[in-house]
C-alpha positions in Angstrom: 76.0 -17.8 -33.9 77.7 -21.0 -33.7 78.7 -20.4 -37.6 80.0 -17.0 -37.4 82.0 -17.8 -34.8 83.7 -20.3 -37.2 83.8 -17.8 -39.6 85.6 -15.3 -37.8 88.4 -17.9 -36.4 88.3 -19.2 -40.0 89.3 -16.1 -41.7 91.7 -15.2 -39.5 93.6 -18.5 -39.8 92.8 -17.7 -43.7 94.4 -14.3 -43.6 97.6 -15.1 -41.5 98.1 -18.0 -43.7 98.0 -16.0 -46.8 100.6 -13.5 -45.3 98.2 -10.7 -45.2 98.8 -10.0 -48.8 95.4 -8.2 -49.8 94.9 -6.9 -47.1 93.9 -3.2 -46.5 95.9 -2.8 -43.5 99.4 -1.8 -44.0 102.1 -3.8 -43.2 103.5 -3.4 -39.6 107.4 -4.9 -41.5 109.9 -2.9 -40.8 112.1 -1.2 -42.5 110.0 -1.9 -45.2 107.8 0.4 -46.2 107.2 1.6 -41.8 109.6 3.9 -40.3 109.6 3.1 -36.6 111.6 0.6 -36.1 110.0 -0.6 -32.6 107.0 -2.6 -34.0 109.8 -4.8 -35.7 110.0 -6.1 -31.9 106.2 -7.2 -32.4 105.1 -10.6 -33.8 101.9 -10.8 -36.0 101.4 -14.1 -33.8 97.7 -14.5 -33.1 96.5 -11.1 -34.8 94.0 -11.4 -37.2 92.7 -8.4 -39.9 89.6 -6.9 -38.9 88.9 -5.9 -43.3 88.7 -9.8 -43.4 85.9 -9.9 -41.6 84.2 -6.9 -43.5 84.9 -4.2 -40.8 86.8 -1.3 -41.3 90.5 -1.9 -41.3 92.1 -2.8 -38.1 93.7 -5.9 -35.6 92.4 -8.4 -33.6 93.5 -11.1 -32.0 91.1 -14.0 -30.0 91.2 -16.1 -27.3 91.7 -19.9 -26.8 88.3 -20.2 -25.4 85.0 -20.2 -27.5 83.0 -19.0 -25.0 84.9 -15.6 -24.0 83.2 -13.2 -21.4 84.9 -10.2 -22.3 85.5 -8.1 -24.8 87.7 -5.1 -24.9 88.5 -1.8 -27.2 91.5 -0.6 -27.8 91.7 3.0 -29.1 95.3 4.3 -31.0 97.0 7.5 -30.7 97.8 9.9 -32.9 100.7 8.7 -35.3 100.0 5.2 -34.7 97.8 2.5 -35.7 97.0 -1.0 -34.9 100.4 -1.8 -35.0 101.3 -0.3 -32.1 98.8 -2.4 -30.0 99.5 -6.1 -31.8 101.5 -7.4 -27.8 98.8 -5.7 -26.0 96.0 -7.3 -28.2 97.9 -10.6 -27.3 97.9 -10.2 -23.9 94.2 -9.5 -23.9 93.5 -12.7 -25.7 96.0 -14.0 -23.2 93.5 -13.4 -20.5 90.8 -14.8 -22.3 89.5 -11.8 -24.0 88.7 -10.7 -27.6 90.5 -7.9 -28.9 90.6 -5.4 -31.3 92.1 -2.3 -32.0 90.7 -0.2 -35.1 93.3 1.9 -37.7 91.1 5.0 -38.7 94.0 6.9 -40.1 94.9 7.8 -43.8 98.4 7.2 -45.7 98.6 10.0 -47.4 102.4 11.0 -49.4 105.1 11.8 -46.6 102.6 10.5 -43.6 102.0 6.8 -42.8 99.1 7.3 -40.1 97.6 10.4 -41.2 94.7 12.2 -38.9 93.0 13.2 -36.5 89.5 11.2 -36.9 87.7 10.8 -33.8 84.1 10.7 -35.6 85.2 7.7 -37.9 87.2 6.0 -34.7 84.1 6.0 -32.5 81.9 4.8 -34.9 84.7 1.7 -36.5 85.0 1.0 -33.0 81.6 1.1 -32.0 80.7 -1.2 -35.4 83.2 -3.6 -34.7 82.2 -4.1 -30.9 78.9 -5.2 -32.1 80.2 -7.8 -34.7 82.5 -9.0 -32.0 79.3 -9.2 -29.7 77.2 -10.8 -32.3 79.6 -13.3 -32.9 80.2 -13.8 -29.2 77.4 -14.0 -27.1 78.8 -15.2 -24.5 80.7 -12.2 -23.6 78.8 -9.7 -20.7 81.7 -7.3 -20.1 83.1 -4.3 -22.4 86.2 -2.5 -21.1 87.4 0.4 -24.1 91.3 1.5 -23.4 92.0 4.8 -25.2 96.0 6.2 -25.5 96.8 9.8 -26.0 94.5 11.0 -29.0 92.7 7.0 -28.7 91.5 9.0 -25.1 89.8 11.3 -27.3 88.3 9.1 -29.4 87.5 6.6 -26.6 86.1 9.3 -24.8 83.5 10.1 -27.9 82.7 6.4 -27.9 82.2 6.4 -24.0 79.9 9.6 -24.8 78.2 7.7 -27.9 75.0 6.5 -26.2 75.5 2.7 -28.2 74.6 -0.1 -27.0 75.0 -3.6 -27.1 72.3 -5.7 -29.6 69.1 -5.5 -27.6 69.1 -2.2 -28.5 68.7 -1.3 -24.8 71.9 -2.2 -22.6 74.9 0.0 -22.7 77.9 -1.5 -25.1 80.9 0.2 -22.8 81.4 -1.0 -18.8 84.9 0.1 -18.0 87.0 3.2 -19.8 90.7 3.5 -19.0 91.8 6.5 -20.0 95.5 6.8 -20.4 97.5 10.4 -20.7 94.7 10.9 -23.0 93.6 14.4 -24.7 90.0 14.7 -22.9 89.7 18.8 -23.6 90.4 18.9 -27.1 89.4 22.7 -27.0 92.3 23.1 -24.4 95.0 20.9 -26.4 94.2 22.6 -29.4 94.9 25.8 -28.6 98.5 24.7 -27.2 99.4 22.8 -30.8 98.3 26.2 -32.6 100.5 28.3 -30.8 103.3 26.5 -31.2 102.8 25.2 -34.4 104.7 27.9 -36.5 108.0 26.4 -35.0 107.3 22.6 -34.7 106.5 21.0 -37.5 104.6 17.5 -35.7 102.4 20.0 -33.9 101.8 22.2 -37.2 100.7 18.5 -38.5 98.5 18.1 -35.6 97.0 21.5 -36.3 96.0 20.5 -39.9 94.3 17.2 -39.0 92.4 18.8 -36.4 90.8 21.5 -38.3 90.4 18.9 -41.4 88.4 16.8 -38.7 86.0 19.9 -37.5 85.6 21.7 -40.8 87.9 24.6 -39.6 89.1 26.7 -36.7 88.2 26.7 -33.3 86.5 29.7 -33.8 84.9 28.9 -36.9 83.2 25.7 -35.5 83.2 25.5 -32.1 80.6 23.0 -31.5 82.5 21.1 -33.5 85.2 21.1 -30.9 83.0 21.2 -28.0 81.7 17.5 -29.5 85.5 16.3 -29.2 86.2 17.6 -26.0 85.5 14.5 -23.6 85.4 16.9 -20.5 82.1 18.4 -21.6 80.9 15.3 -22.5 80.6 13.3 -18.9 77.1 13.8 -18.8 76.6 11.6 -21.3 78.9 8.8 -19.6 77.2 8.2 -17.0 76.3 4.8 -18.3 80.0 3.7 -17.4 80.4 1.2 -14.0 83.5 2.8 -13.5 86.7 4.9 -14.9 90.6 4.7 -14.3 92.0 8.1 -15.6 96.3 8.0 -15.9 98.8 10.3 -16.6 102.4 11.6 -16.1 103.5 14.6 -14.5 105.6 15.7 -17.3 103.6 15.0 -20.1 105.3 16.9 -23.1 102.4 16.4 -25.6 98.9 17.0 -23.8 98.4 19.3 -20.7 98.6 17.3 -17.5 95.8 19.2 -15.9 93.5 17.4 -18.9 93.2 14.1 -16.9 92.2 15.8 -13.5 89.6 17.4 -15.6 88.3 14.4 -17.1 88.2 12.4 -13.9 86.5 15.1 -11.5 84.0 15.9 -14.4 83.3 11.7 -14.3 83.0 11.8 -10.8 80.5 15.2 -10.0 78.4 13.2 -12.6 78.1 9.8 -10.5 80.8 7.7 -12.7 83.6 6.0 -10.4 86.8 7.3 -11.3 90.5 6.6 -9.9 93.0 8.9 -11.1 96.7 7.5 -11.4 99.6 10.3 -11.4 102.6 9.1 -12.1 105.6 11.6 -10.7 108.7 9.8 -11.3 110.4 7.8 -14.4 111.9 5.1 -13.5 113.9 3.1 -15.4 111.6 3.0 -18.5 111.7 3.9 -21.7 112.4 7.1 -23.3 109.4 9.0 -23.1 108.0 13.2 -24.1 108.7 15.4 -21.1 108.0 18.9 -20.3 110.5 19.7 -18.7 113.1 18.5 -21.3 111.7 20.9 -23.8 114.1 23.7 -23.1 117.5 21.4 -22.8 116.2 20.0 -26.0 115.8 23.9 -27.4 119.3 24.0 -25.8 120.7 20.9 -27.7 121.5 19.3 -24.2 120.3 16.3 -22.6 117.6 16.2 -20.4 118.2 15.4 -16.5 114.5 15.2 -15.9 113.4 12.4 -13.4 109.9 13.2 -13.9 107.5 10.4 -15.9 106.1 12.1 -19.2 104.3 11.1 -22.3 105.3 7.5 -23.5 104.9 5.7 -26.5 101.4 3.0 -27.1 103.0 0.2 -28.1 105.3 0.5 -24.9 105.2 -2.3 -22.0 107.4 -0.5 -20.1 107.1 2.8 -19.8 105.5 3.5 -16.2 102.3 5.5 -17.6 101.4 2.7 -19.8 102.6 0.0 -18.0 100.2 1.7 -15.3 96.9 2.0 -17.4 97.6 -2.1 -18.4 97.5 -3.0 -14.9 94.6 -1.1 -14.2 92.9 -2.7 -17.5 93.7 -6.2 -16.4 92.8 -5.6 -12.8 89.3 -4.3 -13.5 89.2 -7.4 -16.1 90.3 -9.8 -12.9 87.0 -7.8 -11.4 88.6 -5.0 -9.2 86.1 -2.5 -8.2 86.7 1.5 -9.3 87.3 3.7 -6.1 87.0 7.4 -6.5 90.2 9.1 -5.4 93.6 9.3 -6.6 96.6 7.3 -6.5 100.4 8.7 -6.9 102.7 5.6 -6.9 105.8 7.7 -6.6 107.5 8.8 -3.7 106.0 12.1 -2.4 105.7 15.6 -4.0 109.2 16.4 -2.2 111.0 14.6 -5.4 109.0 16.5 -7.4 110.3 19.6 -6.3 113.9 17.9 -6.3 114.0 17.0 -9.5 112.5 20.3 -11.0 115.2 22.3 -9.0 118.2 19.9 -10.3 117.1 20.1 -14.0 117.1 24.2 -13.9 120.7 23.9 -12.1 122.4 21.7 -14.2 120.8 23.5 -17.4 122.3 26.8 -16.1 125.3 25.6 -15.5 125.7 24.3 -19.1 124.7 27.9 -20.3 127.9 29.0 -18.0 130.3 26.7 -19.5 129.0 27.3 -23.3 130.1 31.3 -22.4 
């Protein structure tokens, strides 16, 4: 063990050094050849390439320490990849944690993260954990951290039934599950209908039936396999769950995460539920509510906290799941119940009432 310890530091000094040049992974440069300019505000410090170590491609970065005690799994959404997750695999290792976030998407002409591949996350996920556990056996805790679609495909890998190398003892601890889509069946039927008209969700549609073999309707167990909701029974190996979400999500159906947490509860898993009402200062983020201002071609007043980006470290429903993640890995304890940091439902109602006023009176002046 001592050796392939070695190894693994070894290779990923080898493969930094080398400037990741046969890699499998694509570059996370920007402009050149990625299109989203925020993961130029990312360093490569410290991140290592899982297809070094012989794993499917994906990130990881380790800790100072060579006998870590924790381990944890970070699960992309859809669009993204490893990239996205490079600081937050940092600030894992930071905390004295290894790290790894796996890619499972395809380039394919037009698309850089291509997919919708829950079945091949779970299982590079799942493969890599036990490498990482292998190579590590010091470490005694898992904690998996899933992000929009990475929710699904954490969720499958919560529902997986691994385990660690005995054979016998459960590979996952702790799942924080973060605006993540938990009833696939449910999202699914919202990207379909309005698919004809956006072109992202159209997308979406394709990969999803590419990943089940067809429609809803023409596989439906397929679909009922991906939909984490109906699969709690089979988590019930989990010490404990932090569910999180915005208000306002504009991407996946907010009632999703209340699902997911009250079906982890009735089945004896601890679960905490975070809602988060209210923006903040953060950064720009995929609201509900904007959806007809955007239709509109106006901006959007909306005070309410929606769908933010994976890689962000400020955005209050991420920023929320992180210090959920780092407090369970400082060894909180998982309370059942729910949490709404926000001031009360009042500025809900507030807000909601402002954005259909100053919408209408932009339709009055356009007259």
């Amino acid at each position: 063990m001592t050796f392939l310890r070695v190894a693994i530091i070894t290779a990923s000094v080898v493969v930094l050094g080398a400037g990741n040049a046969a890699a499998a992974e694509l570059s996370c440069s920007y402009p050149d050849p990625r299109s989203d300019e925020r993961l130029s505000a990312m360093t490569d410090d410290g991140i290592g390439l899982t297809s070094a170590l012989g794993l499917p491609d994906g990130r990881f970065a380790l800790p100072g320490t060579a006998t870590p005690t924790q381990l944890v799994v970070m699960f992309h959404g859809h669009g993204n990849d490893s990239c996205s997750w490079r600081k937050h695999l940092q600030d894992a290792a930071a905390r004295g944690a290894v790290a790894f976030a796996m890619d499972y998407v395809d380039r394919r002409p037009g698309v850089q993260n291509y997919g919708w591949f829950m079945r091949r996350a779970a299982a590079d996920s799942i493969q890599a954990a036990r490498y990482f556990l292998a190579a590590y056996p010091s470490i005694t805790q898992v904690f998996a951290m899933g992000i929009s679609m990475g929710g699904n495909a954490s969720g499958l890998a919560m529902a997986s039934h691994a385990t660690r190398l005995d054979g016998e003892t459960p590979l996952f601890d702790y799942w924080v599950d973060v605006e993540g889509v938990n009833n696939l069946t449910e999202e699914y039927g919202v990207i379909r209908a309005v698919a004809p008209g956006v072109a992202d969700a159209a997308l979406a549609q394709q990969e999803i039936e590419e990943e089940n073999g067809g429609t809803l309707e023409e596989m439906p167990d397929n679909y009922a396999e991906l939909t984490n909701v109906s699969r709690a029974p089979e988590m019930t190996t989990l010490q404990g769950a932090v569910v999180v979400n915005g208000v306002d999500d504009g991407l996946v159906t907010t009632d999703q995460s209340p699902q997911m947490a009250a079906a982890l509860n009735a089945v004896g898993v601890p679960t905490h539920r975070y809602t988060l009402l209210l923006r903040g200062a953060a950064d720009p983020d995929s609201t509900a509510s904007c959806i007809p201002f955007s239709a509109a071609g106006q901006p959007c007043p909306s005070l309410f906290a929606g769908h933010g980006w994976e890689g962000s470290e400020s955005h209050v429903v991420i920023a929320t799941g992180f210090a959920q993640l780092w407090a369970l890995m400082g060894g909180a304890a998982v309370e059942p119940g729910e949490t709404v940091p926000e001031p009360g439902a009042n500025a809900l109602l507030v807000s909601g009432c402002l954005a259909l006023f100053l919408l209408a009176r932009t339709r009055r002046a356009q007259r």
